[in-house]
C-alpha positions in Angstrom: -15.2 -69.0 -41.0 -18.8 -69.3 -41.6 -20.3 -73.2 -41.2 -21.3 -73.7 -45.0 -17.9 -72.6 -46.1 -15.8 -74.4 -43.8 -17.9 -77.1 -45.0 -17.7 -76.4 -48.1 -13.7 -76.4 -47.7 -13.4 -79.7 -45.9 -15.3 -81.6 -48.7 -13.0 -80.4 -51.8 -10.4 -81.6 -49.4 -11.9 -84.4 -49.2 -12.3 -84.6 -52.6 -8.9 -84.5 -53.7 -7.4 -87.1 -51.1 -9.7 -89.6 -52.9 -9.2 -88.8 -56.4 -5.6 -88.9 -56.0 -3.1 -90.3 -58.7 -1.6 -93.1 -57.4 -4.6 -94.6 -55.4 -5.3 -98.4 -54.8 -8.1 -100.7 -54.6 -9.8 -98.7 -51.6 -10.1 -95.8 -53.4 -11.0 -97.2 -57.0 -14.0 -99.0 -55.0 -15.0 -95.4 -53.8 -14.7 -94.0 -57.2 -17.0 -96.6 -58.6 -19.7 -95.9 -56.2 -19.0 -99.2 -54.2 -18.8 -98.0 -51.2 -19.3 -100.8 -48.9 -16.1 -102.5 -50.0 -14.2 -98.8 -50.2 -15.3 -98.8 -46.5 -14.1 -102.3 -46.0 -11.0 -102.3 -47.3 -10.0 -98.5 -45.6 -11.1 -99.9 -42.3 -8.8 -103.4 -42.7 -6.1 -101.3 -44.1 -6.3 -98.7 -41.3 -5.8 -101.8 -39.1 -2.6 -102.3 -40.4 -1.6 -98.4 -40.0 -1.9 -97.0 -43.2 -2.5 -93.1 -42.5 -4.6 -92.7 -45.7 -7.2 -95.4 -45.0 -7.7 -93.7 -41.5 -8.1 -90.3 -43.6 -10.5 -91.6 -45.8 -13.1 -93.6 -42.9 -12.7 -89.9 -41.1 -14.0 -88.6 -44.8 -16.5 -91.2 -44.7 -18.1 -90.6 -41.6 -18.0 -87.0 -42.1 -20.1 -87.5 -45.1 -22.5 -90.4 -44.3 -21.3 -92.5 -46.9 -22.3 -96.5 -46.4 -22.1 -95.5 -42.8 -24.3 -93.4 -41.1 -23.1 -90.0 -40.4 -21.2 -89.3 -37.7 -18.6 -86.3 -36.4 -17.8 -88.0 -33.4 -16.8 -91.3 -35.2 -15.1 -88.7 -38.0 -13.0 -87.0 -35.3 -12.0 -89.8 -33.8 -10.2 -90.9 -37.3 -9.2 -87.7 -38.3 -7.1 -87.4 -35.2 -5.5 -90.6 -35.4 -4.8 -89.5 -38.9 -3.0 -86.7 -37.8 -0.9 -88.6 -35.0 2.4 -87.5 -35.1 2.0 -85.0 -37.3 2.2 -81.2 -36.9 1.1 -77.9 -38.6 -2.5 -77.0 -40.0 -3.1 -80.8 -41.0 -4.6 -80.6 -37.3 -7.3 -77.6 -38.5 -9.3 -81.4 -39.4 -10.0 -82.5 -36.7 -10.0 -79.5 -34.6 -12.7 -78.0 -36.5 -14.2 -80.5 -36.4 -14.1 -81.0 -32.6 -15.4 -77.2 -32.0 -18.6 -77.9 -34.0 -19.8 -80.6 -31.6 -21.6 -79.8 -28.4 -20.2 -80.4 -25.4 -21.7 -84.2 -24.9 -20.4 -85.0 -28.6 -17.3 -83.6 -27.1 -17.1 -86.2 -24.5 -17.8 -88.8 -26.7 -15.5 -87.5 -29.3 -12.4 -88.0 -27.0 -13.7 -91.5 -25.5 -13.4 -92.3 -29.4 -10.5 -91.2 -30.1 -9.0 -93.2 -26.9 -10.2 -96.4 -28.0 -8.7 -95.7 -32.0 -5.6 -94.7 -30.5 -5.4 -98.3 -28.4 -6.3 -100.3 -31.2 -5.2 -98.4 -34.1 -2.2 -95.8 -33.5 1.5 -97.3 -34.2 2.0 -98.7 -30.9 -1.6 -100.4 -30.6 -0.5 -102.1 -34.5 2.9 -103.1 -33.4 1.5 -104.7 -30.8 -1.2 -106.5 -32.4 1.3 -107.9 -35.3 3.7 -108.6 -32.8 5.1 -112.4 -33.2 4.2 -115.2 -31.1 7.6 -116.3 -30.6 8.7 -120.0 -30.2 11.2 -122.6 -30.8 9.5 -124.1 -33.9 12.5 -126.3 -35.8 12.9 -124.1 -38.9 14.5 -127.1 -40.7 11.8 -129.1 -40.8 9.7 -129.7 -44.3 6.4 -127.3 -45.0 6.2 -128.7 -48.1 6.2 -132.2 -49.5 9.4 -133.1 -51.7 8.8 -135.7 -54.5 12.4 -135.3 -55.9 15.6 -133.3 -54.4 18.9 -133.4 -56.0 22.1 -132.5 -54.5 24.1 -129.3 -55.9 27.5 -130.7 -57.5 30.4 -128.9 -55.6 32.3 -126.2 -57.9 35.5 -127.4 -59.4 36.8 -124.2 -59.0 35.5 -123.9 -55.7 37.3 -127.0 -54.1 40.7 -125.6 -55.7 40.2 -122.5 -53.5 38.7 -124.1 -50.1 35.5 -122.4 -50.2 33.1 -123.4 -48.0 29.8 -121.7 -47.3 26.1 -121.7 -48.1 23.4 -120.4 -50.6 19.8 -119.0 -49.7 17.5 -119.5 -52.6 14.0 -118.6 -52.8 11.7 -119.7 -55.0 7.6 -120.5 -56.0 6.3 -124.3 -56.1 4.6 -124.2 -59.0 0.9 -125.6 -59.8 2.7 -129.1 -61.1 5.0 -128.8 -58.5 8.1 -127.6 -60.1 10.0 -125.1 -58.7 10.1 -121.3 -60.4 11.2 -117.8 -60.4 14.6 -118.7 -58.5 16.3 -116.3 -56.7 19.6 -116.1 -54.6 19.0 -114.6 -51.7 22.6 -115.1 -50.0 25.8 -116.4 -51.4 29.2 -116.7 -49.6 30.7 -117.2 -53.4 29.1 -116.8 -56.7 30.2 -119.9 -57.9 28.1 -121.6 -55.2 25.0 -120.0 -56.4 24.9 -121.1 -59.8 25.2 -124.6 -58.7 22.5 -124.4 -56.4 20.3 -123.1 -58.6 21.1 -125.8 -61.3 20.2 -128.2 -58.0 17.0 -126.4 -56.8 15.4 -125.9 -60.6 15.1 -129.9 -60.5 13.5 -130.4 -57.4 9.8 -130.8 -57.6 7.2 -131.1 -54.6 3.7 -132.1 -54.1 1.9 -128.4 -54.6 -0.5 -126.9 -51.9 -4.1 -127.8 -53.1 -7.2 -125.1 -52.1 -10.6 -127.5 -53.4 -8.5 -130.0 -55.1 -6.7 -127.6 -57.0 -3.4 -127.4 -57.3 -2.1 -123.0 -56.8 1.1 -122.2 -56.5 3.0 -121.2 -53.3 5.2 -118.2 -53.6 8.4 -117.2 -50.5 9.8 -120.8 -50.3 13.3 -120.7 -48.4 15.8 -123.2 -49.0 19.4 -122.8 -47.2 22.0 -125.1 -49.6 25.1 -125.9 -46.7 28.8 -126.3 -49.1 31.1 -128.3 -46.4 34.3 -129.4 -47.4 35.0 -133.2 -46.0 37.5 -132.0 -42.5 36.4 -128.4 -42.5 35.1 -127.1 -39.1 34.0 -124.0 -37.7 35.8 -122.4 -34.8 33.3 -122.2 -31.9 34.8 -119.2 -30.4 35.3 -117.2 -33.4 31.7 -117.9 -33.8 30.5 -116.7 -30.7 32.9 -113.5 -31.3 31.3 -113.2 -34.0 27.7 -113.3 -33.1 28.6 -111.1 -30.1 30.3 -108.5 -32.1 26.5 -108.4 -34.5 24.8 -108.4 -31.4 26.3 -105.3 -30.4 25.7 -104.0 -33.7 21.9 -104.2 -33.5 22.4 -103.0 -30.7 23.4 -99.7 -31.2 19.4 -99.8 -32.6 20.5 -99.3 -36.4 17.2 -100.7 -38.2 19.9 -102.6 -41.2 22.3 -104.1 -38.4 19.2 -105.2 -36.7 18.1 -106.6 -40.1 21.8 -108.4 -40.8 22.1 -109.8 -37.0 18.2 -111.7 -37.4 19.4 -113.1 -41.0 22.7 -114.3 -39.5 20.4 -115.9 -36.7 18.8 -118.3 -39.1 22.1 -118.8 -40.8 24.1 -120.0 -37.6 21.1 -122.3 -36.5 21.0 -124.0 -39.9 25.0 -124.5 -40.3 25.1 -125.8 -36.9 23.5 -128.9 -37.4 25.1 -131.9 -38.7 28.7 -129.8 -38.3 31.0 -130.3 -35.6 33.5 -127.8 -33.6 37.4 -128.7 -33.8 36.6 -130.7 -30.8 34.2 -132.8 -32.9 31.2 -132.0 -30.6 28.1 -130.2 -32.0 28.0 -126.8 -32.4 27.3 -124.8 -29.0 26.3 -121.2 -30.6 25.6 -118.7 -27.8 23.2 -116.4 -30.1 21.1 -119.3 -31.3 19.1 -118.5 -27.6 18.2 -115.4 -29.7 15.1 -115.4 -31.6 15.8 -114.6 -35.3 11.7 -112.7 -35.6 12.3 -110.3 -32.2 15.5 -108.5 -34.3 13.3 -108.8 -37.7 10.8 -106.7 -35.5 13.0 -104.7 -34.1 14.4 -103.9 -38.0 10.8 -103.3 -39.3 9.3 -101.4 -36.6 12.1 -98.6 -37.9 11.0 -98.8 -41.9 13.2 -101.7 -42.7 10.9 -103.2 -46.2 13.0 -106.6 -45.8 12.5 -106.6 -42.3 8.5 -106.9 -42.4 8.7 -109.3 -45.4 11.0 -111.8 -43.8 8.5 -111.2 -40.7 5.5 -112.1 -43.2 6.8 -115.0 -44.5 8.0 -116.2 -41.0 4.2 -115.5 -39.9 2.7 -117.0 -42.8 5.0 -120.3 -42.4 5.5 -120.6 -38.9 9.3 -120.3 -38.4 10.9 -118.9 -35.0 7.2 -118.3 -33.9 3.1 -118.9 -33.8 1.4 -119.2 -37.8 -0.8 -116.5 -38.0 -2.5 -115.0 -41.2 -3.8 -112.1 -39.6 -0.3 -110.8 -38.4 1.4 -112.4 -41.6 -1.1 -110.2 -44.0 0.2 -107.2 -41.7 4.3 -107.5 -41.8 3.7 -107.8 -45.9 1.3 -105.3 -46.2 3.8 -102.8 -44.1 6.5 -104.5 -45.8 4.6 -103.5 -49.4 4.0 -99.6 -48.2 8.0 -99.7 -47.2 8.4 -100.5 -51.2 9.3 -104.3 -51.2 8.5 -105.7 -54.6 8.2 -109.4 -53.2 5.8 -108.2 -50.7 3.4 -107.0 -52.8 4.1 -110.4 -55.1 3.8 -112.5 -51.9 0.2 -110.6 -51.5 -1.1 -111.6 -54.7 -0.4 -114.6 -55.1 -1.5 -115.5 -51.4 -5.0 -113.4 -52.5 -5.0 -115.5 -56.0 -4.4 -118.8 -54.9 -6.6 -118.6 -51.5 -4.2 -121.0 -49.8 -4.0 -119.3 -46.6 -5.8 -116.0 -47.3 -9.5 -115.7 -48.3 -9.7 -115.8 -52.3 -10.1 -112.6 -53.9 -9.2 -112.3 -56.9 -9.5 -108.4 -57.6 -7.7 -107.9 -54.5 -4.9 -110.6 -55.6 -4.5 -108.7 -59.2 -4.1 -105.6 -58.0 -0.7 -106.6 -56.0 0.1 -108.7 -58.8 0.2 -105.2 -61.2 1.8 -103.4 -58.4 4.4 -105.9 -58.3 4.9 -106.3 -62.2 6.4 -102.7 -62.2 9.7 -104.3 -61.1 9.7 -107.9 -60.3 10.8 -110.2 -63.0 8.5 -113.2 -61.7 5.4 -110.5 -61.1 5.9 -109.5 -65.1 5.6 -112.5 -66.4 2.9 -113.9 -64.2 0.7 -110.6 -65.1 1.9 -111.0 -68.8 0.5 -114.5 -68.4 -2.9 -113.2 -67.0 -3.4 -110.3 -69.6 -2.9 -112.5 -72.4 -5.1 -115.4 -71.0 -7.7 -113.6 -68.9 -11.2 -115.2 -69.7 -12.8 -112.3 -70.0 -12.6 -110.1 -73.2 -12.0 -106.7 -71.4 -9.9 -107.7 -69.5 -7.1 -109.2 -72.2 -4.6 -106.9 -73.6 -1.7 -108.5 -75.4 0.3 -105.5 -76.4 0.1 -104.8 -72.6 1.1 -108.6 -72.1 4.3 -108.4 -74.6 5.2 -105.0 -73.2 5.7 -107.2 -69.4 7.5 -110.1 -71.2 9.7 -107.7 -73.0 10.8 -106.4 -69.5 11.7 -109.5 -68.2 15.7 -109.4 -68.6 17.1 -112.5 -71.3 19.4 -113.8 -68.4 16.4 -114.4 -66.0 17.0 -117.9 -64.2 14.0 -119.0 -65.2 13.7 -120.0 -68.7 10.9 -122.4 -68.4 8.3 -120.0 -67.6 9.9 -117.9 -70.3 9.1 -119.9 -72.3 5.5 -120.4 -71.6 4.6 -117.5 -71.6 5.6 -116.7 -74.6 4.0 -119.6 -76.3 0.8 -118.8 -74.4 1.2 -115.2 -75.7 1.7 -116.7 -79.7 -1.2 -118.8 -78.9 -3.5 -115.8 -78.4 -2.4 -114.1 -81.3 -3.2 -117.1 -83.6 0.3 -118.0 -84.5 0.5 -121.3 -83.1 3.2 -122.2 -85.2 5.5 -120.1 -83.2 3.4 -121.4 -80.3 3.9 -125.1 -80.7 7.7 -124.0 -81.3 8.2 -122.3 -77.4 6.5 -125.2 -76.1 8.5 -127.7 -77.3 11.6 -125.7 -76.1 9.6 -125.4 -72.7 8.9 -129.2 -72.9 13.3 -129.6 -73.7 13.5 -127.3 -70.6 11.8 -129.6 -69.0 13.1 -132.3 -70.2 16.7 -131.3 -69.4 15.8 -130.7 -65.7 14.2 -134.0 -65.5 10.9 -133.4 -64.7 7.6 -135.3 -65.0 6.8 -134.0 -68.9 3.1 -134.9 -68.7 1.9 -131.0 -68.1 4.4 -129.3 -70.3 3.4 -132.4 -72.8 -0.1 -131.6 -72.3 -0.1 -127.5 -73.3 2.3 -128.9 -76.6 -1.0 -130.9 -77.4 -3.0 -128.1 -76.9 -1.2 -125.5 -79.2 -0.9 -127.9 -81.9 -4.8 -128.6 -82.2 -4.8 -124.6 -81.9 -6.3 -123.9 -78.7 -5.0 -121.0 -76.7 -4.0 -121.5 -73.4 -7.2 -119.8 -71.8 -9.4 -122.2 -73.3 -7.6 -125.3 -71.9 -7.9 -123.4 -68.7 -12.0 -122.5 -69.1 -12.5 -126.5 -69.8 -10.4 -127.7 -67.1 -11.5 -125.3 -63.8 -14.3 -122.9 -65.2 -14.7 -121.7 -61.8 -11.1 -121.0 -61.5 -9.8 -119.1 -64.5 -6.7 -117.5 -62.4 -4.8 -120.8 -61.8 -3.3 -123.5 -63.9 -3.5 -127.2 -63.0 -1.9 -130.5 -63.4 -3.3 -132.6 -66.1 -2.1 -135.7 -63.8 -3.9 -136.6 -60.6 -1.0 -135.9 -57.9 -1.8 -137.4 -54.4 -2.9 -133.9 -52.2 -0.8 -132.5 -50.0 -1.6 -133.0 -46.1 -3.3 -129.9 -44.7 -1.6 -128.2 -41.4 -3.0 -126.9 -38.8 -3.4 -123.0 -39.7 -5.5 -120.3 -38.1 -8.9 -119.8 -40.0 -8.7 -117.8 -43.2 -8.8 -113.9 -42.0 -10.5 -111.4 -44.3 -8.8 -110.2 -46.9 -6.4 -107.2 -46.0 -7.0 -103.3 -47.6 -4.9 -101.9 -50.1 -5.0 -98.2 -50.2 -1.4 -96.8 -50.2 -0.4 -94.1 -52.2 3.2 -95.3 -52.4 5.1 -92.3 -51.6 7.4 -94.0 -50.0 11.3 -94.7 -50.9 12.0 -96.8 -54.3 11.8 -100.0 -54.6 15.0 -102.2 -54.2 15.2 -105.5 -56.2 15.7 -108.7 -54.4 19.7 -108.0 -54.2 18.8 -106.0 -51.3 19.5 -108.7 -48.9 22.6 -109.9 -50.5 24.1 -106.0 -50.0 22.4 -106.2 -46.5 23.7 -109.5 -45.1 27.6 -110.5 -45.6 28.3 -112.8 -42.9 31.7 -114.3 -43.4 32.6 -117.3 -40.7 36.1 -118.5 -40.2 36.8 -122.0 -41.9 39.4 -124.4 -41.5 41.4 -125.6 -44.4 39.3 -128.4 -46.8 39.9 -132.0 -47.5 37.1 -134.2 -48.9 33.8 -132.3 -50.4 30.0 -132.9 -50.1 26.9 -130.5 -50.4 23.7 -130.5 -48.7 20.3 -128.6 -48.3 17.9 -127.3 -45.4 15.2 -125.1 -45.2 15.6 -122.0 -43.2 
């Protein structure tokens, strides 16, 4: 093939990988022209392993663009593009290769020793790998102001049930808790009642400059013990051993199931006794729960690398660390988790432990909107309210609202965003009306009414929401604070703020699961002894 054709090839190529459909931030940036931040965001992304960020720097190079040209540097990511892979996707980098001269050549390969270190799966996996550690995963990250104890089910007594509920949920900006969800429940009754507990619990919310932003992937493991009931220590260790083996056998999902029932066994165990009224001695709990959650997520498992971002993010079982954290969600996002990608934009929104950016932290938040109940109504919020003209669309912002099923546990927000969106359209009659019902919401789960009281206010003098917003924190106009002064939060010790992570990912990966995922991946049934007396209690996991 002559030069100027094969050239001439290899740019339409190129071409067409950028302009392609489904293309994130990364490659918007590059079709704007911007391509200093295209170039940063492929090079952060490619840290993290995605296969079309390392396609795009090798198209970068190869061109000259924001970097000066450079077939050497092009091979090199060209060929760790095509790691793995087989058939004439290898013609890249191999013609590539044949045009250089024979001192390129040797420089060519030096290159693409050092990307493979640093960059190819096994230099990543490293890299993210967990510090592991014995970090008390019971212990508070966040500051309660009010807990309440779930009331044991009726129902539940009748039938001896005994067992626990995972809920996750977001702290919200005036420290109420939102967008419930049950992660685990040994019986469904349990979970209702421990989401009627959890919705009126209210902390003191994570402040970045005095502001109060909300804190999304907060873990709370609700125990159900019936008064005399025990678990048997060696059916528990039978137990454990037989999972064990399971994960074993290297199954990504059993390794997935055996870390989850890790945290599970750790958090039952204290405060209950064995039949010989001695703590719990659990034989797995010398297991770390993140070394299986790696294990899982190394092999494509999308709950796997969240759980692992989260744990990174918050320090349980092992070292915080942004830098990895941003990685296990990232992967986890590319795998097709929903909360991922939700976890991502409201970490890039809020600037609590990532660096700020709030095109970076909008762009999750739209990714995760296409299925998330919680994203839809966040990004309805933002469409309807966003300061600038352009960027507001309510039809857009109905159309996510309307998606939002009528059963969703969390009616407050609901509610709010549906006066916010009457606001904007000038009926503040019908806003003033959701309010109130918010503010009865409120009022009915016992929490401080001065905010909720506050937006009522606001509607009736016929301000839309956005304009409270502008006068309150005009340098802020993604986040929502607390009328009241609430006493700040004391800061923890966490690595420096990382740069913020790339985002190019064409999603052709498998479909997204909603959050029931890890209910149908984790059923973890222990052996209880018959119930007398009942109470109820809640640790974090």
């Amino acid at each position: 093939m002559k030069p100027l054709s094969f050239i001439a090839l290899l740019l339409l190529a190129l071409l067409s990988r950028f302009s392609y459909g489904d293309f994130a931030l990364g490659a918007r940036y590059y079709d704007q022209g911007q391509f200093e931040k295209a170039y940063k965001e492929f090079l952060l992304a490619a840290s993290y392993g995605d296969k079309d960020a390392q396609y795009n720097l090798g198209a970068m190079y190869f061109r000259g663009e924001h970097v000066e040209k450079n077939l050497v540097t092009s091979y090199g990511w060209f060929a760790l593009y095509e790691e793995g892979r087989q058939g004439e996707v290898n013609a890249i980098s191999e013609k590539i290769f044949a045009r250089l001269n024979q001192e390129q050549k040797t420089q060519a390969l030096a290159v693409r020793e050092q990307f493979f270190e640093r960059y190819s799966q096994e230099g990543i996996s490293r890299s993210l790998s967990p510090e592991l550690s014995v970090s008390d995963a019971h212990s508070e990250a966040f500051s309660p102001l009010r807990k309440v104890a779930p009331e044991y089910p009726a129902s539940a007594l009748r039938r001896g049930e005994t067992g626990w509920v995972d809920v996750s949920f977001t702290i919200a900006e005036d420290g109420s808790t939102r967008e419930h969800v049950i992660l685990y429940s040994s019986y469904a009754g349990l979970g209702d009642a421990a989401l009627k507990a959890v919705r009126q619990w209210r902390y003191n919310p994570r402040r970045v400059d005095g502001k109060a932003v909300p804190t999304t992937g907060i873990r709370n493991r609700l125990v159900f013990q019936i008064a005399g009931t025990s678990f048997r220590e060696d059916k528990l260790n039978e137990f454990f051993s037989e999972q064990r083996s399971l994960a074993e056998t290297g199954d990504a999902e059993k390794q997935f199931q055996y870390a989850y029932a890790l945290g599970a066994a750790e958090s039952l165990a204290q405060g209950m006794e064995s039949r010989k009224r001695q703590p719990e001695k659990i034989e797995a709990l010398s297991d770390n729960a993140n070394e299986w959650f790696e294990k899982s997520a190394s092999q494509g498992n999308a709950s796997a690398a969240y759980f692992l971002g989260l744990n990174t993010l918050q320090g349980r079982y092992c070292e915080k660390s942004t830098f990895k954290s941003a990685g296990w969600l990232y992967r986890a996002a590319m795998l097709g988790s929903a909360d991922a990608k939700y976890t991502l934009a409201i970490e890039y929104l809020a600037g609590a432990f990532f660096e700020r950016d709030a095109t970076k932290g909008l762009h999750w938040l739209q990714q995760a909107a296409a299925s998330l109940p919680a994203a839809q109504l966040r990004y309805a919020l933002y469409l309807a309210t966003a300061q600038a003209p352009a960027d507001r669309d309510l039809e857009a912002a109905q159309s996510y609202l309307e998606r939002v099923d009528k059963d969703y546990h969390d009616k407050l927000t609901v509610l709010e965003v549906k006066a916010a969106i009457a606001a904007e359209r000038g009926d503040f009659t019908q806003a003033v009306k959701w309010q109130e019902r918010a503010l009865d919401e409120a009022n009915d789960l016992e929490l401080d009414l001065t905010y909720y009281t506050a937006r009522l206010d606001q509607y009736r003098a016929q301000r839309p929401l956005r304009l409270w917003q502008a006068l309150l924190f005009r340098d802020n106009p993604h986040g929502v604070d607390d009328a009241r002064n609430i006493p700040a939060q004391g800061q923890q010790d966490i690595e420096p703020k990382v740069e913020a992570k790339a985002h190019l990912q064409k999603y052709a990966y498998r479909r997204q699961q909603n959050r029931k995922q890890y209910a149908n991946e984790v059923h973890v049934l222990f052996p209880v002894i018959a119930p007398a007396s009942a109470g109820a209690e809640s640790v974090n996991d």
